[in-house]
C-alpha positions in Angstrom: 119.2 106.3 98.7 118.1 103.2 100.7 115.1 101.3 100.4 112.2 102.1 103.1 109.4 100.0 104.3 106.0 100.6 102.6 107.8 102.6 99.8 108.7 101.3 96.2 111.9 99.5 96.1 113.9 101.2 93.1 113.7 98.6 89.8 117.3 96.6 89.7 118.9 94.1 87.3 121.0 91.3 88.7 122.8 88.7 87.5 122.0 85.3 88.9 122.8 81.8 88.6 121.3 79.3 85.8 122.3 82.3 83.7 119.1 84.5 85.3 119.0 88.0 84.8 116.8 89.3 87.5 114.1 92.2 87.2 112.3 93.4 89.8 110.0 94.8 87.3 109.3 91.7 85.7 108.5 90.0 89.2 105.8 92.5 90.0 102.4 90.2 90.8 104.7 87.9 93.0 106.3 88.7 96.3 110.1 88.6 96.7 112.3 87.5 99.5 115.6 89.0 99.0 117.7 87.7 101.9 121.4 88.5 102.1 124.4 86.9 103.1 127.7 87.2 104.2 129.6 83.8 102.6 128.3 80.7 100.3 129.8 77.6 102.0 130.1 79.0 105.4 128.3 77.6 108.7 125.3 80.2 109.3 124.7 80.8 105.5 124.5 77.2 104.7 121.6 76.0 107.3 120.2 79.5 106.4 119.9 78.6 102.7 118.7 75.0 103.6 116.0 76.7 105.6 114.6 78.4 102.4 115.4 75.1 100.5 113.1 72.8 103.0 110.5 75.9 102.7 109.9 76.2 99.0 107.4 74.8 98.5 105.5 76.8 100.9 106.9 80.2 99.8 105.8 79.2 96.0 102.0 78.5 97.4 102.3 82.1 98.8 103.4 83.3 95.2 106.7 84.6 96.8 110.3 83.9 94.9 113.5 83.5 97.2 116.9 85.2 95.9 119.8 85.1 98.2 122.6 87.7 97.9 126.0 87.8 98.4 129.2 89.3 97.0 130.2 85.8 96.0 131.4 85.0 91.8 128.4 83.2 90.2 130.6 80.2 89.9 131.2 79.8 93.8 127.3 80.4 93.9 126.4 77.7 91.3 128.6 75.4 93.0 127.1 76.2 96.6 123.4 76.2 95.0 124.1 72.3 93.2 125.9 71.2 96.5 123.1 72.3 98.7 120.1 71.5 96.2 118.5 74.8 96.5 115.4 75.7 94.5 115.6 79.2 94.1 118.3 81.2 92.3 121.4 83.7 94.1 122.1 86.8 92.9 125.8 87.8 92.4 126.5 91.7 93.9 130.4 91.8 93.0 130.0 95.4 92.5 127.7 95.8 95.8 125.1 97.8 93.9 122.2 95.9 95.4 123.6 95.5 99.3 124.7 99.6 99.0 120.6 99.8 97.9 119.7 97.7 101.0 122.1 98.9 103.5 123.1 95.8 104.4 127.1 96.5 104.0 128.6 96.9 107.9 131.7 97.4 109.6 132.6 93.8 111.4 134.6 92.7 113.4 136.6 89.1 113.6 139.3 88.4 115.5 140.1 91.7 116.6 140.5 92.8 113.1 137.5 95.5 111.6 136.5 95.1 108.2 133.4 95.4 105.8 130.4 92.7 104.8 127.4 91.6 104.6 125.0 92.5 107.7 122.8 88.8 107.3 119.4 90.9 106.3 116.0 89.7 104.5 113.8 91.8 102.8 109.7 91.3 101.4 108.4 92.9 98.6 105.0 93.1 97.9 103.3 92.3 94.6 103.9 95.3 93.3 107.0 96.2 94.2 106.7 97.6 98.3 109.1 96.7 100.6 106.5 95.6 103.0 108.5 93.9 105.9 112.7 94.3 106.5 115.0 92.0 109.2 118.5 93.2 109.9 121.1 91.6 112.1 119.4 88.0 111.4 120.0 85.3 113.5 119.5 82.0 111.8 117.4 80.0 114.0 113.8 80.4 113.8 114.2 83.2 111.2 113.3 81.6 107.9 109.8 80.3 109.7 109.2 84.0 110.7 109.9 85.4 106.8 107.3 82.6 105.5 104.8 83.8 107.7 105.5 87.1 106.8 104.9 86.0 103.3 101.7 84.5 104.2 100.4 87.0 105.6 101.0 89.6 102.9 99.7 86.9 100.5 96.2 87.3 102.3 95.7 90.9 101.7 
C-alpha cells in the first residue's frame, strides 16, 4: 500500500542522523516535508538540500520539519549534512521501507544501463498526519520555493 493524497499517511519509525529516531506520530501538530533523494554528495541533491538549508527558517515559521531521504548509511548522511550545514535531519532507508511506502523507487536509466533508485519526490503532511500535497519527478530549480509555499498555505487553514 502507497500513501494517497488527502488520506492518513501510515505511522513509520526511521532512523535519522544526530542519533534521531523519527515518528510520524510524535510529529502530529507540525507539518512534514519528506523529500527524497537519489545520492548525498551528488550535483542535483546537493543544491536541492541547500535549497531547504537557505529556507529553514521560513519552513520552521510555517511549523513544518524538513527530512530528506535516501538509501544512503547514516554516516555518509552525517558527513553530507556537517559538509553542507543543513538544519534539518536525513532519514536513512537502507532497507527501502519508507521509499517502497512512497513509491518513489523507479526503474532508471544511465548510460544505457537500467537499474533501480530514487525517483527525486517531496511529500507534505498535514498536522495531523494527511498527505496533503505530493511532487514526483522533481526538478531542482524553482522546486523548494514551490514546497514552502505549499507549506504556507496549509499553515493558514
Amino acid at each position: 500500500m502507497s500513501v494517497a493524497i488527502d488520506q492518513p499517511v501510515p505511522a513509520f519509525q526511521a532512523q535519522a542522523t544526530s542519533d534521531t529516531q523519527v515518528n510520524l506520530e510524535a510529529l502530529k501538530g507540525k507539518q512534514v516535508v519528506l523529500y527524497f533523494y537519489p545520492k548525498d554528495n551528488t550535483p542535483g541533491c546537493t543544491t536541492q538540500g541547500q535549497g531547504f538549508r537557505d529556507q529553514h527558517d521560513a519552513f520552521v515559521a510555517a511549523n513544518t520539519v524538513v527530512f530528506g531521504v535516501s538509501r544512503d548509511s547514516l554516516k555518509t548522511h552525517e558527513n553530507f549534512k556537517a559538509k553542507q550545514g543543513f538544519p534539518f535531519e536525513l532519514i536513512s532507508d537502507k532497507d527501502e521501507r519508507l521509499c517502497q511506502l512512497f513509491d518513489v523507487i523507479k526503474l532508471k536509466k544511465l548510460y544505457g544501463k537500467e537499474y533501480l533508485g530514487i525517483d527525486r519526490s517531496t511529500f507534505l503532511i498535514d498536522h495531523d498526519g494527511l498527505l496533503r500535497q505530493e511532487w514526483r519527478g522533481v526538478k531542482v530549480p524553482g522546486h523548494v520555493e514551490a514546497v514552502l509555499q505549499a507549506a504556507q498555505a496549509l499553515q493558514q487553514h
